[in-house]
Biopython code that builds the backbone (N, CA, C, O; Angstrom):
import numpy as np
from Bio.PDB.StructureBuilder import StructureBuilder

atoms = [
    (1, "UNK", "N", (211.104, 21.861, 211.153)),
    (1, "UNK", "CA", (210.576, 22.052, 212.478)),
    (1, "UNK", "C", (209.374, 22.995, 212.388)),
    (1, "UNK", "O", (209.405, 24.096, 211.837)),
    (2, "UNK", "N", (208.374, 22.476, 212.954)),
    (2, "UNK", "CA", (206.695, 23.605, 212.704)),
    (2, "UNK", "C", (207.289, 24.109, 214.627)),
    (2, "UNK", "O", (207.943, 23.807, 215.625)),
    (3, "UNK", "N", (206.348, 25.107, 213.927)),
    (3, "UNK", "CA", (206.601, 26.531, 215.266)),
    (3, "UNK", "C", (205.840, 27.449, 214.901)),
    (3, "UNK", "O", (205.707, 28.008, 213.813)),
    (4, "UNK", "N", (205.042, 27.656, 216.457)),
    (4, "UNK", "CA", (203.988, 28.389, 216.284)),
    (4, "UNK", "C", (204.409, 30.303, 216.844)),
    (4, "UNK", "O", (204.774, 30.455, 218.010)),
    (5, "UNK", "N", (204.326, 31.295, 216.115)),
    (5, "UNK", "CA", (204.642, 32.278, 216.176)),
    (5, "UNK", "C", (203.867, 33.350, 216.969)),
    (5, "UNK", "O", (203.050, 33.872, 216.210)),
    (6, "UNK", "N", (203.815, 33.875, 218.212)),
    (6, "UNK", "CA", (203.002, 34.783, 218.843)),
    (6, "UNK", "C", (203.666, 36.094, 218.676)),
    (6, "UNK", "O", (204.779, 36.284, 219.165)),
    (7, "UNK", "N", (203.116, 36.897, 218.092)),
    (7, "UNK", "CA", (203.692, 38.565, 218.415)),
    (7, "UNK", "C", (203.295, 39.014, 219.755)),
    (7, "UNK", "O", (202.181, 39.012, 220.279)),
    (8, "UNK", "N", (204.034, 39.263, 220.046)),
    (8, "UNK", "CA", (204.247, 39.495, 221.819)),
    (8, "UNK", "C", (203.612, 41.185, 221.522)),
    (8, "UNK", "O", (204.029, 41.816, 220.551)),
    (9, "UNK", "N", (202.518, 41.818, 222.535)),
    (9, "UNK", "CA", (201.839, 42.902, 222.678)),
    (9, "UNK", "C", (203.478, 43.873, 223.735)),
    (9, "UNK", "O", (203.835, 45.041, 223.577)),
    (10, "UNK", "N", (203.946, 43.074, 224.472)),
    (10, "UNK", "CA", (204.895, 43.424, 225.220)),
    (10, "UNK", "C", (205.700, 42.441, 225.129)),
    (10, "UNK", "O", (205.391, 41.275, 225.371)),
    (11, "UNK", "N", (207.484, 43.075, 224.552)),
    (11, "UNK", "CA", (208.300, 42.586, 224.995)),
    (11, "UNK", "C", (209.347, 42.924, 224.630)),
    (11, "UNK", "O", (209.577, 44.131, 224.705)),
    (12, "UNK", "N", (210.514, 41.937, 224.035)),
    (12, "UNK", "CA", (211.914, 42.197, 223.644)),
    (12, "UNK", "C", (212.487, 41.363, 222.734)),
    (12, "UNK", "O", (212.140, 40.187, 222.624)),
    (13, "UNK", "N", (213.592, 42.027, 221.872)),
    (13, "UNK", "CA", (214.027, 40.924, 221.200)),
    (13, "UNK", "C", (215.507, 40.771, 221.743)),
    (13, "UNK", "O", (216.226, 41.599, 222.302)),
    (14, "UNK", "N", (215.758, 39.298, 221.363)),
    (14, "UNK", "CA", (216.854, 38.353, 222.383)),
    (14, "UNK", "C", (217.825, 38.105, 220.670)),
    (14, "UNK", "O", (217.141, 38.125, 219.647)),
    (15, "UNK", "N", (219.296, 37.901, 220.551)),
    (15, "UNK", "CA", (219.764, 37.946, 219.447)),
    (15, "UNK", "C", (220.590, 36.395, 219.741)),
    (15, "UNK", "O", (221.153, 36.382, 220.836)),
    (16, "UNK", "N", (220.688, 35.535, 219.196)),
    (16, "UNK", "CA", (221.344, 34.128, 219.996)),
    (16, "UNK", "C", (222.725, 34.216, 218.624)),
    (16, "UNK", "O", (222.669, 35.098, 217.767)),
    (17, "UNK", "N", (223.587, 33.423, 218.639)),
    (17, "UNK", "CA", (225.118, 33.175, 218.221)),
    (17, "UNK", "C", (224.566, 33.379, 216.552)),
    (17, "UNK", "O", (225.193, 34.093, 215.770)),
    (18, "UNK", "N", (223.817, 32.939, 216.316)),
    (18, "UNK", "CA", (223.436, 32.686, 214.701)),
    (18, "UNK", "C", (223.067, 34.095, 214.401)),
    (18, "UNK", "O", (223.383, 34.348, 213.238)),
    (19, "UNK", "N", (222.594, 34.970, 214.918)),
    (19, "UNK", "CA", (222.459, 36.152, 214.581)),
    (19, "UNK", "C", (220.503, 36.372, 214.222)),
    (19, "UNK", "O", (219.786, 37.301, 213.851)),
    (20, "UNK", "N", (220.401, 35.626, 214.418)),
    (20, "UNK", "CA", (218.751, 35.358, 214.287)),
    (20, "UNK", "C", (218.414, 36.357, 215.428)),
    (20, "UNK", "O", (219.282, 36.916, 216.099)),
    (21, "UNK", "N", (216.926, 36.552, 215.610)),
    (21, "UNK", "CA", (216.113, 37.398, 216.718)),
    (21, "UNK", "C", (215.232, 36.148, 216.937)),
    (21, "UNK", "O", (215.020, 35.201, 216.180)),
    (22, "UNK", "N", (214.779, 36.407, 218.182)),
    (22, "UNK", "CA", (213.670, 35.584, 219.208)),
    (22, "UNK", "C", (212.732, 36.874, 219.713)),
    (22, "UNK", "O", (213.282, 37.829, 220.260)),
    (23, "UNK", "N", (211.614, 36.856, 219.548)),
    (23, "UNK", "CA", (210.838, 37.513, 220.495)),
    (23, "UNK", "C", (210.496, 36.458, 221.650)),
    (23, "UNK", "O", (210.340, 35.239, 221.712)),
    (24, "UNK", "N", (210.446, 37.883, 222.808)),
    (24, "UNK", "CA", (210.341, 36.889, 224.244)),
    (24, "UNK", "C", (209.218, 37.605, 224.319)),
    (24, "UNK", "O", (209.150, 38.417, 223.397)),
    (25, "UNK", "N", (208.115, 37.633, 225.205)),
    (25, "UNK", "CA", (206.702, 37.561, 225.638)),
    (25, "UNK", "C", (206.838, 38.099, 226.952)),
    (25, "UNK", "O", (206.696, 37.206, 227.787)),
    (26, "UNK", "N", (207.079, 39.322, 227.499)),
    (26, "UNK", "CA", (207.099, 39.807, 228.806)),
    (26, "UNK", "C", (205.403, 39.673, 229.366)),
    (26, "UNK", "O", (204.421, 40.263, 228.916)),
    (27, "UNK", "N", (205.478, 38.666, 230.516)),
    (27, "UNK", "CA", (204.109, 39.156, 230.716)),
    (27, "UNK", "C", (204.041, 39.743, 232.524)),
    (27, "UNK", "O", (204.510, 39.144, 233.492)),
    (28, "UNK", "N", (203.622, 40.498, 232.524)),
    (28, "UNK", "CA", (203.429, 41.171, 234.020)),
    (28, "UNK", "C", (202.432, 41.739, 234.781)),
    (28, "UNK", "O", (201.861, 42.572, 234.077)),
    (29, "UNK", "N", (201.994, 41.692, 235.780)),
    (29, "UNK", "CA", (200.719, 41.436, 236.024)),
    (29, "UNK", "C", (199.517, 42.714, 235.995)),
    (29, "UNK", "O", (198.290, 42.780, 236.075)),
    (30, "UNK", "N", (200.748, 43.732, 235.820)),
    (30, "UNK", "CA", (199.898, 45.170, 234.969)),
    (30, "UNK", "C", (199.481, 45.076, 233.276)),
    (30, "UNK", "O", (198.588, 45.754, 232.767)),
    (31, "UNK", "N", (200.274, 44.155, 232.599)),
    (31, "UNK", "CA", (199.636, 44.293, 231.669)),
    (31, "UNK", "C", (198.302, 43.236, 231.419)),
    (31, "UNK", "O", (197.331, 43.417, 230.685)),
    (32, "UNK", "N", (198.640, 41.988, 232.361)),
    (32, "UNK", "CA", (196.789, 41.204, 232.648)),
    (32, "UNK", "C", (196.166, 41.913, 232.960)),
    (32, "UNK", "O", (195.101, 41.836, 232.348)),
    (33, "UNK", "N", (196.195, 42.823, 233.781)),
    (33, "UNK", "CA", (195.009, 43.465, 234.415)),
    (33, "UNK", "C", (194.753, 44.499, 233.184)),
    (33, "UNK", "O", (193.594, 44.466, 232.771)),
    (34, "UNK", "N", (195.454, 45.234, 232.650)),
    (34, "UNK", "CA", (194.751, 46.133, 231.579)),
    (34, "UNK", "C", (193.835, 45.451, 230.379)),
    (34, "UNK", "O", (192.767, 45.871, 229.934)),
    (35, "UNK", "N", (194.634, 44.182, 229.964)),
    (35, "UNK", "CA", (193.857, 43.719, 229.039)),
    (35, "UNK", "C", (192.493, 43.512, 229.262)),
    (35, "UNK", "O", (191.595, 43.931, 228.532)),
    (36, "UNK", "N", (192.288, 42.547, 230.774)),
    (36, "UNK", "CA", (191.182, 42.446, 231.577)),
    (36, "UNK", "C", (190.043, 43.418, 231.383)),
    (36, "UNK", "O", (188.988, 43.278, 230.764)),
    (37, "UNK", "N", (190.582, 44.564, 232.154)),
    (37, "UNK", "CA", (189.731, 45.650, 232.860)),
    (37, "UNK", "C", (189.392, 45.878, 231.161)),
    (37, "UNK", "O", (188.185, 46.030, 230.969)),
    (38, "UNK", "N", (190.219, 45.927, 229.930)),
    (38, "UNK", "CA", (190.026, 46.703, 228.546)),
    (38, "UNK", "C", (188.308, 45.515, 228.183)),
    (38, "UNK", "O", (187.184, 45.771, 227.749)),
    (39, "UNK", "N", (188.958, 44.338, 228.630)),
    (39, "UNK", "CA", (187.518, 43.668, 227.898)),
    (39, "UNK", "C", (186.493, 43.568, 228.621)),
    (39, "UNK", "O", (185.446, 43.275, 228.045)),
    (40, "UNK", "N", (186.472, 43.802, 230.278)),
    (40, "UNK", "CA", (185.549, 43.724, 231.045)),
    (40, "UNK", "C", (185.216, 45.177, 231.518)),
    (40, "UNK", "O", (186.035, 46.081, 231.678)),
    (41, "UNK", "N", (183.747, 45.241, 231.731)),
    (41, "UNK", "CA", (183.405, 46.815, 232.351)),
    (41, "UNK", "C", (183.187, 46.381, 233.673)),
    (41, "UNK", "O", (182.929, 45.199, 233.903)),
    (42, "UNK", "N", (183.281, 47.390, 234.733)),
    (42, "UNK", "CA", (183.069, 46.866, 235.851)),
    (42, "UNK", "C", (181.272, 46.374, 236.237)),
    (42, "UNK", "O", (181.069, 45.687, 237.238)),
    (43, "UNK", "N", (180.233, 46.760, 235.445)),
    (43, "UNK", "CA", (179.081, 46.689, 235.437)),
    (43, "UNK", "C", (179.095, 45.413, 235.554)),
    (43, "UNK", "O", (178.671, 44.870, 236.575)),
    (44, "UNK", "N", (179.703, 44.575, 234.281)),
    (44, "UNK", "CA", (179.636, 43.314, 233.857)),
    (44, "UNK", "C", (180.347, 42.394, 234.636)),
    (44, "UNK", "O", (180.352, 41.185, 234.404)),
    (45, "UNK", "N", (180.949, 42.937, 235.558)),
    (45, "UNK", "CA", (182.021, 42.317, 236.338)),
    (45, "UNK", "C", (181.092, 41.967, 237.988)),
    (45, "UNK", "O", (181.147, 40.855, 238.513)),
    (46, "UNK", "N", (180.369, 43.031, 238.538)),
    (46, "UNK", "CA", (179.721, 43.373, 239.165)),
    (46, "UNK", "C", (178.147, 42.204, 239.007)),
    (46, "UNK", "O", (177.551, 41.576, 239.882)),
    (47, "UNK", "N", (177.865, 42.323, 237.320)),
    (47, "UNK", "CA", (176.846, 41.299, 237.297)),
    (47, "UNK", "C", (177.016, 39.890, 236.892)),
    (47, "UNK", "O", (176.021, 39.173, 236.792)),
    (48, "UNK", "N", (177.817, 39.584, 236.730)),
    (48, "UNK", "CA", (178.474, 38.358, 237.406)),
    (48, "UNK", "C", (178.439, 37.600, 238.419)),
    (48, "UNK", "O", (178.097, 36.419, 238.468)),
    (49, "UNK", "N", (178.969, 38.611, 239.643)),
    (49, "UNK", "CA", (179.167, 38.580, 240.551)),
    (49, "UNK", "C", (177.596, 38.051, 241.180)),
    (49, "UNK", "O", (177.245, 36.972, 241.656)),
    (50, "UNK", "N", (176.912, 39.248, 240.955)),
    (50, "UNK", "CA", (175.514, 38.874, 241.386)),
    (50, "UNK", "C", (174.771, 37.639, 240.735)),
    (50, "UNK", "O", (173.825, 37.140, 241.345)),
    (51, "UNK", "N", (175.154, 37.155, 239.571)),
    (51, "UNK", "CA", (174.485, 35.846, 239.049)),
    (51, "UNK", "C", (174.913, 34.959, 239.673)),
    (51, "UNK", "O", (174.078, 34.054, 239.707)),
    (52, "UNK", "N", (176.030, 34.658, 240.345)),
    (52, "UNK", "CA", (176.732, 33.307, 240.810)),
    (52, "UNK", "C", (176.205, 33.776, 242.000)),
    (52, "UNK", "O", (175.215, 33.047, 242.049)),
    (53, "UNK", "N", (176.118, 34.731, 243.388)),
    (53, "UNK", "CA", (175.396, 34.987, 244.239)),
    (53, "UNK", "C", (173.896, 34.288, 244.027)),
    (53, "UNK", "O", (173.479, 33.403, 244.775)),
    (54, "UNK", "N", (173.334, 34.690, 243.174)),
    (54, "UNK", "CA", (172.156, 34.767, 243.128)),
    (54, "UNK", "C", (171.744, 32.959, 243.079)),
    (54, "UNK", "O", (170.927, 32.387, 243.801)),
    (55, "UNK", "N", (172.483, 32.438, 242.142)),
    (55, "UNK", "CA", (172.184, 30.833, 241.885)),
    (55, "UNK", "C", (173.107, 30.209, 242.749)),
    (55, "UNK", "O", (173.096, 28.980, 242.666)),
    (56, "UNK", "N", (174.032, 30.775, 243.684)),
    (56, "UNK", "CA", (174.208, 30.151, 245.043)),
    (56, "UNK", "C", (172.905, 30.148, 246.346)),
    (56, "UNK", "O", (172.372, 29.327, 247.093)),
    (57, "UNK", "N", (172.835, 31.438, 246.079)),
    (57, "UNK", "CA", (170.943, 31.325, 247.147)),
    (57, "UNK", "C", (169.830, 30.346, 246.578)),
    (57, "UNK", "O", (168.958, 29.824, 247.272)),
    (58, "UNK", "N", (169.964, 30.204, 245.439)),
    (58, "UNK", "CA", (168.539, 29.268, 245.108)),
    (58, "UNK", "C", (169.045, 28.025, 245.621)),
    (58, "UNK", "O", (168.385, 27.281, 246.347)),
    (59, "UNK", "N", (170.799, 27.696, 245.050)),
    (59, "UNK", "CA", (171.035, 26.360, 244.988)),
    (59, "UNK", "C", (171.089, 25.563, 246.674)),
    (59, "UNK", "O", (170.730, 24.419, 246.955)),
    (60, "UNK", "N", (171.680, 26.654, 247.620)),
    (60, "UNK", "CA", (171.749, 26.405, 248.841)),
    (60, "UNK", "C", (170.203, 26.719, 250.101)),
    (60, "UNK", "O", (169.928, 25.976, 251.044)),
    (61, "UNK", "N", (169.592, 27.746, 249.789)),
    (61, "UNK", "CA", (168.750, 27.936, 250.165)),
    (61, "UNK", "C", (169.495, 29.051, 251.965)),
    (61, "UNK", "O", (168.501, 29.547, 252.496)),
    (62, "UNK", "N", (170.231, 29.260, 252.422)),
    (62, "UNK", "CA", (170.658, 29.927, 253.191)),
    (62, "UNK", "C", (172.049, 28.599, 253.934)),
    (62, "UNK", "O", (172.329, 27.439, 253.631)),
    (63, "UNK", "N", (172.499, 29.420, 254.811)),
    (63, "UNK", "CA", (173.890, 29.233, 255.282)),
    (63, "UNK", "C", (173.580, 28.394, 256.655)),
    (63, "UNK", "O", (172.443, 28.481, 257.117)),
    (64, "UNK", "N", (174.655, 27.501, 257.391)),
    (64, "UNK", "CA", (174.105, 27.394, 258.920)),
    (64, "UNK", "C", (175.445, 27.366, 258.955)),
    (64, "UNK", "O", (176.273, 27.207, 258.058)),
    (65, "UNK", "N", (175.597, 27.621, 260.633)),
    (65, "UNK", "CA", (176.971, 27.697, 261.214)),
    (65, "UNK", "C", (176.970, 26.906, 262.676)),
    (65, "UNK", "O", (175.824, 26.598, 263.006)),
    (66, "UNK", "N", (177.856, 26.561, 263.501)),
    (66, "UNK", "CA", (177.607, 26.142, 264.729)),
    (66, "UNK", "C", (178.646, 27.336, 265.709)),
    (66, "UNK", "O", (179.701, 27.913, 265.446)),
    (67, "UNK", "N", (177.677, 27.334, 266.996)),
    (67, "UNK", "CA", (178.045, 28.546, 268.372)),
    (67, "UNK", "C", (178.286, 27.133, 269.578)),
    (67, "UNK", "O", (177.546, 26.242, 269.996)),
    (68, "UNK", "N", (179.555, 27.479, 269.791)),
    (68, "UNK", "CA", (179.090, 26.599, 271.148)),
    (68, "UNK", "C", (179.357, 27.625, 272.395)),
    (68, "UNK", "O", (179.992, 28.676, 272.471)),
    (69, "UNK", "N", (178.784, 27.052, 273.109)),
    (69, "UNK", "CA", (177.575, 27.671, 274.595)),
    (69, "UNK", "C", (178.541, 26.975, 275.678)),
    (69, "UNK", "O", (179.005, 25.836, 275.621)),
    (70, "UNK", "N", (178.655, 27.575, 276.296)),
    (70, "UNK", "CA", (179.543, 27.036, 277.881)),
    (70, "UNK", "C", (178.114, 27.097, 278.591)),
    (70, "UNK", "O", (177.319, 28.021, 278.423)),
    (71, "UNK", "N", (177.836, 25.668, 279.641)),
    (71, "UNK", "CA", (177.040, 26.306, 280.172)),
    (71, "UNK", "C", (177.221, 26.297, 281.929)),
    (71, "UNK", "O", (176.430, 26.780, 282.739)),
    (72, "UNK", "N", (178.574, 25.560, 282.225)),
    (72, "UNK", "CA", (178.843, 25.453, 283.487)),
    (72, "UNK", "C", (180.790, 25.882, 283.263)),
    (72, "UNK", "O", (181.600, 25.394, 282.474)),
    (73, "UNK", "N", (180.935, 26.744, 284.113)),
    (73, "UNK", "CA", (182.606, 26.946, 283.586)),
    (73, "UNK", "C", (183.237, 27.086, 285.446)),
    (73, "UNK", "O", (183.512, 28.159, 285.981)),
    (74, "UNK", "N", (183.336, 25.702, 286.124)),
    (74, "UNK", "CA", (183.778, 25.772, 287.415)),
    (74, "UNK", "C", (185.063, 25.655, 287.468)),
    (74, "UNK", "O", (185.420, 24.534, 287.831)),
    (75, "UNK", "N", (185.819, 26.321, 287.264)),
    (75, "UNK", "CA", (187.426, 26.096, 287.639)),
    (75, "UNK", "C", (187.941, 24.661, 286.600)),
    (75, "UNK", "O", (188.393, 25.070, 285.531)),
    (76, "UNK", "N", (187.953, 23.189, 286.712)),
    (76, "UNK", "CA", (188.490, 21.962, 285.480)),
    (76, "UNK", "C", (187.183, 21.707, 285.617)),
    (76, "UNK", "O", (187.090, 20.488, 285.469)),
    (77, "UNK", "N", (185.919, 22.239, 285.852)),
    (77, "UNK", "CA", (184.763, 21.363, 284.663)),
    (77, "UNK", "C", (183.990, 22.425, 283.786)),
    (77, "UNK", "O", (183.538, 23.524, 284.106)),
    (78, "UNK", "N", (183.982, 21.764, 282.601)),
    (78, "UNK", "CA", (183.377, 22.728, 281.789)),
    (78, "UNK", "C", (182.371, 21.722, 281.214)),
    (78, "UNK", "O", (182.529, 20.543, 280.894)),
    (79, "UNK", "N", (181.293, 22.519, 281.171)),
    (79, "UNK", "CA", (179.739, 21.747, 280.382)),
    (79, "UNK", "C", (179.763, 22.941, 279.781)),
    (79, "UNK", "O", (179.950, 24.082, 280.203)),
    (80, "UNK", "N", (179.419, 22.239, 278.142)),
    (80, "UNK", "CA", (178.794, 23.253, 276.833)),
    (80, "UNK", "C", (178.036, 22.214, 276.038)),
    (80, "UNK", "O", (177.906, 20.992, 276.111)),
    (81, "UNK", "N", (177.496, 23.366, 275.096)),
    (81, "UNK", "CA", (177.097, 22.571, 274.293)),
    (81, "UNK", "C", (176.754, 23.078, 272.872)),
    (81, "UNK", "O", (176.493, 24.280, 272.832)),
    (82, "UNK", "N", (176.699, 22.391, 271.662)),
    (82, "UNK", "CA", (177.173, 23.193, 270.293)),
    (82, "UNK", "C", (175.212, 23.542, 269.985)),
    (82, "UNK", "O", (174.214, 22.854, 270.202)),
    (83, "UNK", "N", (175.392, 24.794, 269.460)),
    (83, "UNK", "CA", (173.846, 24.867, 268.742)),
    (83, "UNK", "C", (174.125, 25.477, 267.552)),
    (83, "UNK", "O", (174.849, 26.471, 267.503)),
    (84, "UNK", "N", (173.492, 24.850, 266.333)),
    (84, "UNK", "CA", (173.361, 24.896, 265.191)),
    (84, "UNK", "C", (172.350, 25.843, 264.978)),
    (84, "UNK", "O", (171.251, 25.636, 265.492)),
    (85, "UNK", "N", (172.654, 27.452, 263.904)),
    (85, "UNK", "CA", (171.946, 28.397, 263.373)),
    (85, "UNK", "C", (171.859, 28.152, 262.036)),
    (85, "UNK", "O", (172.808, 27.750, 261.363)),
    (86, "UNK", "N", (170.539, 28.420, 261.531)),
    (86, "UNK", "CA", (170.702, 28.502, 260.284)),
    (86, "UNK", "C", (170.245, 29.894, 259.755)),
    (86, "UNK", "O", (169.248, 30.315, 260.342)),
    (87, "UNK", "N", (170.829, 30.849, 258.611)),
    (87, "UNK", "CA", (170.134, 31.881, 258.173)),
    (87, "UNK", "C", (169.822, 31.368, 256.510)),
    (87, "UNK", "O", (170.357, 30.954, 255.482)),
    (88, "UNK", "N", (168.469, 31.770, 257.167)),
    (88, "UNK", "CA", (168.178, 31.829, 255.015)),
    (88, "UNK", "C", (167.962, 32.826, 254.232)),
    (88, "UNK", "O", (167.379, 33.889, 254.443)),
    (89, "UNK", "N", (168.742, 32.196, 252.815)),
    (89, "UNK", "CA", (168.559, 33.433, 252.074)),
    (89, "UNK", "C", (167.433, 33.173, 251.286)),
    (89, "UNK", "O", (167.155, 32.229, 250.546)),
    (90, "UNK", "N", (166.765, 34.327, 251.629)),
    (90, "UNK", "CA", (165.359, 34.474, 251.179)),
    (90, "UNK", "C", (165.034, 34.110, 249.261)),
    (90, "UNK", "O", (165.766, 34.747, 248.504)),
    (91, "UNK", "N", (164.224, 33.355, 248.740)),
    (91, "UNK", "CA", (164.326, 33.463, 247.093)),
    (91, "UNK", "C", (163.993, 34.739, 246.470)),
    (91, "UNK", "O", (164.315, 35.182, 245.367)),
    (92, "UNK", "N", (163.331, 35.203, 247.339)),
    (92, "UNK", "CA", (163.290, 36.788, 246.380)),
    (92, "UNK", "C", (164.321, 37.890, 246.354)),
    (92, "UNK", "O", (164.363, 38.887, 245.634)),
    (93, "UNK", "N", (165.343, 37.383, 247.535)),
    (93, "UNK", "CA", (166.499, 37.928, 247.477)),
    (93, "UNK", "C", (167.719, 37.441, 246.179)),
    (93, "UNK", "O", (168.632, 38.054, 245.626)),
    (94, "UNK", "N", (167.170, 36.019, 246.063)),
    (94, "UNK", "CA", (167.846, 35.371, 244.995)),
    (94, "UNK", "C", (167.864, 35.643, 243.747)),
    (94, "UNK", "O", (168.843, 35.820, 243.021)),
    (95, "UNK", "N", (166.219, 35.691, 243.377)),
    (95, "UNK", "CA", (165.973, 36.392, 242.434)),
    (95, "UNK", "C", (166.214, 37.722, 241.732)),
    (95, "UNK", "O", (166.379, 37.909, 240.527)),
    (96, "UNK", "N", (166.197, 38.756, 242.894)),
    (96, "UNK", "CA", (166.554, 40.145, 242.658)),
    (96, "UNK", "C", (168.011, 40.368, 242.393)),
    (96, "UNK", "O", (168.266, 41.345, 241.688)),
    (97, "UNK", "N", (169.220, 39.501, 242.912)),
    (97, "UNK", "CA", (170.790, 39.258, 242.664)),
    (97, "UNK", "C", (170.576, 38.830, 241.279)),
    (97, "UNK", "O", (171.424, 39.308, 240.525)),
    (98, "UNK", "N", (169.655, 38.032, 240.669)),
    (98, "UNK", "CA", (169.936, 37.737, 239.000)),
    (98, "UNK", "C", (169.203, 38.329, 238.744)),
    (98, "UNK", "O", (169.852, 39.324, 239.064)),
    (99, "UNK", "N", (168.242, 38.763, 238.388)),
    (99, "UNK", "CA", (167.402, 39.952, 237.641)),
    (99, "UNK", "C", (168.757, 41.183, 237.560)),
    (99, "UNK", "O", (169.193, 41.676, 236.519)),
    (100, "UNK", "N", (169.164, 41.435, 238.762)),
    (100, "UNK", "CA", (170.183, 42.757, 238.562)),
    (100, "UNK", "C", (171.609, 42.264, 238.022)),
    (100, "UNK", "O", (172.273, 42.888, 237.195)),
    (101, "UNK", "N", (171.915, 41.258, 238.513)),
    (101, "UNK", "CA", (173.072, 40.701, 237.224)),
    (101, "UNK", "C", (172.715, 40.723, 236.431)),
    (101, "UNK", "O", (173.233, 41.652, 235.811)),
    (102, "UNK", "N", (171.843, 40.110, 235.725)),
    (102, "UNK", "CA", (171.730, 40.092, 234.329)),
    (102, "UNK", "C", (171.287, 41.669, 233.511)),
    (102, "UNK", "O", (171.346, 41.861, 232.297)),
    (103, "UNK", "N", (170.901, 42.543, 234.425)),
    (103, "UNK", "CA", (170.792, 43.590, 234.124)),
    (103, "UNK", "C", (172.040, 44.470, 233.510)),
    (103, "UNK", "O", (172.173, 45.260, 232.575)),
    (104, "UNK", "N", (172.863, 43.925, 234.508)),
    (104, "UNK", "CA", (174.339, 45.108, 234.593)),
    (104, "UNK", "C", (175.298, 44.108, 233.571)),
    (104, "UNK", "O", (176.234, 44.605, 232.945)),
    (105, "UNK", "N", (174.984, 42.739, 233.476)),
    (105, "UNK", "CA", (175.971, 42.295, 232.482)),
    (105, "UNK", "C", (175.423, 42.796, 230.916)),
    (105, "UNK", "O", (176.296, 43.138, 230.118)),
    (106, "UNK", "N", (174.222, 42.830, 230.554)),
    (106, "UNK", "CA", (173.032, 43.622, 229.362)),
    (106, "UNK", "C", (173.662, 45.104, 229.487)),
    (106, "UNK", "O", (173.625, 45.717, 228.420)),
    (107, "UNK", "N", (174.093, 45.635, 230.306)),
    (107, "UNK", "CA", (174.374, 47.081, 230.014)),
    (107, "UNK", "C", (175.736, 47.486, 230.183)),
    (107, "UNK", "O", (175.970, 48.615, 229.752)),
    (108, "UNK", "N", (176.676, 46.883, 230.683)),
    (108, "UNK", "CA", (177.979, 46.389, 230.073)),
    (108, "UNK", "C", (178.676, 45.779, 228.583)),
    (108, "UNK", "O", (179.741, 46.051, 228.029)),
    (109, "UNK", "N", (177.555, 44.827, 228.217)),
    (109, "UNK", "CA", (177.518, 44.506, 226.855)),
    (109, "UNK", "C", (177.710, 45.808, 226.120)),
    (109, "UNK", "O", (178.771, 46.288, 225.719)),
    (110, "UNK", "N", (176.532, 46.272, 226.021)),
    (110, "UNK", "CA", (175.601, 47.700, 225.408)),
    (110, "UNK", "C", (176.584, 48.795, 225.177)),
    (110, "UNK", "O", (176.576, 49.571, 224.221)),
    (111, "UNK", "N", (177.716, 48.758, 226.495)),
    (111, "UNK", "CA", (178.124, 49.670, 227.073)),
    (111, "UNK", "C", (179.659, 49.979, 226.159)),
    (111, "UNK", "O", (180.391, 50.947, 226.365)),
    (112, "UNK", "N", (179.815, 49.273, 225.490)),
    (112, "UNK", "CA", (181.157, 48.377, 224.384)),
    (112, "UNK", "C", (180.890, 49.330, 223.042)),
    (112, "UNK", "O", (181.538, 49.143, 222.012)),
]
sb = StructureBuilder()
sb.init_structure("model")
sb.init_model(0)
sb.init_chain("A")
sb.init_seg("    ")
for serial, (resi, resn, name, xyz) in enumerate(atoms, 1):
    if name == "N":
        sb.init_residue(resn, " ", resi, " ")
    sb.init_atom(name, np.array(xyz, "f"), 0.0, 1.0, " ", f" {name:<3s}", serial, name[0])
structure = sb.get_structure()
């Protein structure tokens, strides 16, 4: 029988009828996050953040939403009507979110 062997960073050993040991693999969600936070700096985490920001503004060009407007509200009649906003995100705003991601993920690297 092939079997692949992980040394568990956290866990326990289990003893079954044969007298053999099993390592079990405790995993819990404090020790993801340490490993995490151990390989990520928050800089790099941060410029990330701003790269996918940043190539969401180029890729979309800004957001729109719809408001609707009552414009008669008499007791059972109601007249409205929906108006569509759009805000844009500016490209030099886009640009400046990846210029500074890529900044803070470069000095996160560095930062190792």
């Amino acid at each position: 029988m092939l079997g692949i062997h992980l040394a568990p960073t956290s866990g326990h050993r289990t003893y079954n009828d044969a007298g053999t040991t099993r390592e079990t693999l405790l995993l819990s969600s404090n020790s993801c996050l340490e490993r995490f936070s151990e390989k990520m700096k928050p800089a790099t985490i941060i410029g990330i953040v701003l790269i996918l920001l940043g190539i969401i503004g180029f890729a979309t060009g800004g957001f729109s939403f719809t408001h609707q407007h009552k414009d008669v509200d008499a007791g059972p009649i109601q007249i409205s009507h929906d108006k569509k906003e759009t805000v844009p995100i500016s490209p030099i705003l886009s640009t400046i979110a990846l210029v500074a991601g890529v900044g803070l993920v470069a000095v996160g690297a560095k930062s190792r």
